[in-house]
N, C-alpha and C positions, 0 to 999 in steps of 0.2 A: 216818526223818523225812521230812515230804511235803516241806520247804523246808531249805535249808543255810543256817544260824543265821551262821556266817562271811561266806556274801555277803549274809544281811541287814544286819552289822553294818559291812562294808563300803560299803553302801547309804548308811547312817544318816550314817557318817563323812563321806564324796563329796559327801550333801546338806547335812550340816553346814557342810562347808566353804567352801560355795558360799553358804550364806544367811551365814554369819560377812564373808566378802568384799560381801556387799552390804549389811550393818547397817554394816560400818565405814566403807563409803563415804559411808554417807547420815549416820555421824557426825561425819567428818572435813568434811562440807561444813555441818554444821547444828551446833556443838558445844556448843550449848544443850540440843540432845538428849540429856542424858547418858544416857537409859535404852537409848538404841543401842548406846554404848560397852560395859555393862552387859551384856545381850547380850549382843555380841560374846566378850567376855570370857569371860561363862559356857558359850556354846557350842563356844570354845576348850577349856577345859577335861572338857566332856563330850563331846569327841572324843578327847583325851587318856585317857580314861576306857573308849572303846568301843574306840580301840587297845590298851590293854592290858589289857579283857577279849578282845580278839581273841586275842592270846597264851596265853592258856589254851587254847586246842586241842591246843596240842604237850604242853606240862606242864602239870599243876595242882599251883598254888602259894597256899596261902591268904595268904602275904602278897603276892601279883601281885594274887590278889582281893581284897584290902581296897583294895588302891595303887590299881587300876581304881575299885572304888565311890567311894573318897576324893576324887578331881577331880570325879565324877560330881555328889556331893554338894552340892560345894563351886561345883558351877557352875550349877546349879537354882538353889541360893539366889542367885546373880549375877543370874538370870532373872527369879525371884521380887523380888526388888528391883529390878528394870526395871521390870517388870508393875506392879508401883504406884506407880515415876514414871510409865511412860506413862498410867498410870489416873487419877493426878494425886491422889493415897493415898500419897506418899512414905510410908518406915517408916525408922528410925535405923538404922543402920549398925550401932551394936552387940547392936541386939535381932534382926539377921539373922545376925550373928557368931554370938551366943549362944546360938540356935536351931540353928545348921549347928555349932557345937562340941558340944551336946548329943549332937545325930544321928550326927555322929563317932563322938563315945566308945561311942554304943551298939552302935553297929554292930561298933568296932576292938574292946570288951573281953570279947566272948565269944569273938571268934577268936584273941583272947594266949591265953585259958585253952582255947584245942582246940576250943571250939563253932564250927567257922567259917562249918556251917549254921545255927546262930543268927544269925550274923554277917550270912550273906547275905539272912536274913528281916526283921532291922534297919533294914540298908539297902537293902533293897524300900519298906518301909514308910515310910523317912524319905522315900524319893526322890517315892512316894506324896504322903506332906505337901506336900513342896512342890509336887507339879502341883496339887496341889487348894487351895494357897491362893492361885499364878499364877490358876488357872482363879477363886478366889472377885475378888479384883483386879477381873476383867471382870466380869464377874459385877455386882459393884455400882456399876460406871461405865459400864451397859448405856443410859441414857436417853441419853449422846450417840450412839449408833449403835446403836441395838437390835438389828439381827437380825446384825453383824458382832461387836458385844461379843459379845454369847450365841452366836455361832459359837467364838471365841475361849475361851471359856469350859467350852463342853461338850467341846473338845478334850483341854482340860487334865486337866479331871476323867475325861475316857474312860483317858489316859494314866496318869492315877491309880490307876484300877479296875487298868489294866494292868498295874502294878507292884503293888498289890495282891495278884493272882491267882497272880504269881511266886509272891509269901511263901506263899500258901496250899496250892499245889500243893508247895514242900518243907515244910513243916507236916505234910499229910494222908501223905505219903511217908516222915515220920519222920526229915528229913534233916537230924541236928541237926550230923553231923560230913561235909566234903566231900571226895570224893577227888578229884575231877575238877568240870569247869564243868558247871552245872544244864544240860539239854537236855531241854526238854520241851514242850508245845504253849503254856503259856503263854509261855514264853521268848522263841516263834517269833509270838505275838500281841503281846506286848511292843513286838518289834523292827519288827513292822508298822506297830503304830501308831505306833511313834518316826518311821517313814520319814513317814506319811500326818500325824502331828499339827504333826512340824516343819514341813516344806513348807505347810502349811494357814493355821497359828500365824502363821510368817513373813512370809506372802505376805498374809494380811488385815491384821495389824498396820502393814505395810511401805503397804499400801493406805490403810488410817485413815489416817498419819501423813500419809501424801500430802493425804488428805482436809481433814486439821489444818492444813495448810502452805498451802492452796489459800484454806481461809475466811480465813484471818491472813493473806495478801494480800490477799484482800479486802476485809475488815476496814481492812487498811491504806488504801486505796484512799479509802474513804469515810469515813475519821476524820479529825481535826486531830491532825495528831503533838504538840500543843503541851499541849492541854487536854482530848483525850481524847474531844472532844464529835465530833456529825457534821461534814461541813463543808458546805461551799454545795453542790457538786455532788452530796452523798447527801441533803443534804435537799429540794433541787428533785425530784429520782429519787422521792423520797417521795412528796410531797404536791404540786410545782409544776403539775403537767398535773390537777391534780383537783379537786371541788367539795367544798369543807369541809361540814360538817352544821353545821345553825341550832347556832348556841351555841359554836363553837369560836370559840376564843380565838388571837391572833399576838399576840405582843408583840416588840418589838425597844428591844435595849439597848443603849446605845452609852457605852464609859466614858470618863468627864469629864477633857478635858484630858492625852488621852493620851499626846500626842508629849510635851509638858512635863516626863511621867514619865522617859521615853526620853532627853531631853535632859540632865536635872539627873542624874538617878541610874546611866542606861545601860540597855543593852538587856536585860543580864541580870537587872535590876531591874523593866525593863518586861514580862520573858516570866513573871517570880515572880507578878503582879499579874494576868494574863492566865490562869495555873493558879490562881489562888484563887478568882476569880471562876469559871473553868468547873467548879469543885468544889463550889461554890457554886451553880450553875445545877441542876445535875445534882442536887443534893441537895435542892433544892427543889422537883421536879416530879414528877409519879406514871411508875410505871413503862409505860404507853401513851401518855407526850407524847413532843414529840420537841424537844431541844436543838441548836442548830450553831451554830458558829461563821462567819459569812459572810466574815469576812477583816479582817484590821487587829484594831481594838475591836470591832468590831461583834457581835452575838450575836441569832439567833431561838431563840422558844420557841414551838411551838405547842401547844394545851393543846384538851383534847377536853370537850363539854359542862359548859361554865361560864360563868357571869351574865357579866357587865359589872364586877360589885363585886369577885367574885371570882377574875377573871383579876387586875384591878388588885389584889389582895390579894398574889397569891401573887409580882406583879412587887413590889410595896411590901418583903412579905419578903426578898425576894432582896437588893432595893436595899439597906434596912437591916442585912440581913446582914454584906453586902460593905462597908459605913461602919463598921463595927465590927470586923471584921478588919482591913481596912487599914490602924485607928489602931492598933491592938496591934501585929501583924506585922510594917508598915512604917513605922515611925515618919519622921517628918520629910516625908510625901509627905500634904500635905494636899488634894492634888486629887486625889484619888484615890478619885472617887466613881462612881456611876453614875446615868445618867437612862434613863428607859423611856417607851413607846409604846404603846398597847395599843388593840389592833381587835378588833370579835366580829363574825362571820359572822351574816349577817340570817335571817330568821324562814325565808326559803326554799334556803338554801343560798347562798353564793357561793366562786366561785374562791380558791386560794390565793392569785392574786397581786396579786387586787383586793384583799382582807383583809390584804395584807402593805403594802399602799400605804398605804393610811390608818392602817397600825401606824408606820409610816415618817414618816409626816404628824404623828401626833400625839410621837412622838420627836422631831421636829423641833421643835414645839412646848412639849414639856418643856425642850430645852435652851433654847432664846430665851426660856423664862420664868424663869431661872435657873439650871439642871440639876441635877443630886443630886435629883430627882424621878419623881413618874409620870404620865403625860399621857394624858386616851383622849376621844373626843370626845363625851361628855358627863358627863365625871368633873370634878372638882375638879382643879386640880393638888396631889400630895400632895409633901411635902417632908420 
């Protein structure tokens, strides 16, 4: 043999053990990531697995080699059900069980009856399965990260091929009864790629996750924790330093008698009020406008190439909307409406924050003409 299967399988182990120590860290500090714990778990177990096919050098023991395949087994699928939390492809629990007992039996009940090279071509093949359905996992949750999914991915399946070529090399050799552990060039490409796909696997994933961890601060940064919309400082970030195109629309909402809410019902009545309406906002504008929350009641929308009629429609909407859930929802809270503002950007462009003043103006104007309306400066007031 050009390489000794023993120090590769001690290799496999050492790096195991090292990527298991840093998946559990990163799950003990994040424990929302359950697909870390998962992991961890599983690569426990396929160290437990490459320890005791390590002990087949001294004896061959077909049931050492089952005990070895069995953790091995049993902990791809732990992987395999990582791989599609982290893919965001959760699968049931019992249809992973169910799969990994299948794989079991196939693999333990030609080695009760003496086949135990059946045995080990079984469990090539199942171990196979699951890298190639970890590697399908990324594979189709490639559009968040394309060239790190599809790294991730072709790993899996190479690992597959790998355990693959095992079963085929005792196949074409007729090895259907073992006396001793397989030793042959695939064994020793196997054990390669286990060193090369874990470390690869571990180290891009462990990177994504970073990646995931870093937008979702971000993310946080520039959201309202309340209502999910942006807030003032992402939507200045946006659009404040720029010149809108003819035809964009601002509108600004501010809801009616708000603190009266807060006073009569409480605050956790006024933050219910405060999520309906941004649910509301949000549901009612195209996927290229931008909604926030500016603080307190207040709320911008700005809305991209639309008339004068039509901005006021889709604030009309909203308004009415929100007058109709609050009666249902929130009974007893009759002020609990909203009035709106609405500005369009002129024939040649203007700033965001000229456009938001006169949206502020005519707001101002909807509430002094009653509120529970929509104001724009040469609309109607609608009610």
């Amino acid at each position: 043999m050009l390489l000794d299967q023993l120090s590769l399988l001690t290799a496999i182990a050492f790096s195991s053990v090292a990527l298991i120590a840093t998946l559990f860290v990163g799950w003990l500090g994040a424990r929302q990531d359950s697909f870390l714990l998962n992991w961890s778990v599983g690569l426990i177990l396929v160290v437990a697995g490459v320890i005791s096919y390590g002990m087949l050098v001294d004896a061959y023991s077909t049931n050492l080699h089952m005990a070895a395949f069995t953790p091995t087994l049993v902990g791809f699928a732990f992987i395999y059900a990582g791989s599609g939390q982290f893919c965001g492809r959760p699968m049931l629990a019992r249809n992973i069980a169910l799969l990994t007992a299948v794989l079991v039996t196939f693999m333990v009940a030609p080695s009760l009856l003496g086949w135990s090279g059946v045995g080990a071509i079984c469990a090539n093949f199942g171990l196979a399965l699951l890298m190639a359905l970890s590697g399908h996992q990324f594979w189709a949750a490639r559009a968040e990260a394309p060239v790190a999914m599809t790294a991730n991915a072709v790993l899996y399946w190479i690992a597959a091929v790998s355990f693959v070529l095992c079963s085929l090399v005792l196949i074409a050799g007729g090895q259907w009864v073992l006396t001793s552990r397989p030793e042959n060039w695939a064994e020793e490409l196997n054990a390669i790629v286990a060193i090369v796909g874990l470390t690869g696997i571990g180290a891009i994933s462990l990177t994504l996750n970073q990646s995931r961890l870093t937008r979702h601060h971000r993310d946080q940064a520039r959201t309202d924790s309340l209502t999910g919309l942006l807030n003032r400082g992402a939507l200045f970030d946006a659009v404040g330093d720029s010149q809108l195109d003819a035809g964009a629309a601002v509108i600004m909402f501010d809801l009616d008698h708000f603190k009266t809410i807060n006073d009569r019902f409480g605050h956790a009545a006024g933050d219910a009020v405060l999520e309906t309406f941004g649910r509301l906002v949000q549901g009612g504008i195209r996927g290229g406008d931008l909604a926030a929350r500016l603080g307190g009641e207040e709320f911008c929308v700005v809305l991209r190439d639309l008339s004068k009629q039509s901005a006021a429609a889709v604030a009309e909407r909203i308004r009415s909307s929100f007058a109709a859930s609050a009666s249902k929802a929130m009974r007893g809270m009759h002020e609990t409406t909203v009035s709106a503002g609405v500005a369009i950007s002129g024939l040649d462009g203007e700033p965001f924050e000229a456009v938001l003043r006169r949206a502020d103006e005519a707001l101002y104007a909807a509430k002094t003409g009653g509120r529970n309306r929509v104001h724009g400066p040469t609309l109607r007031l609608i009610a």
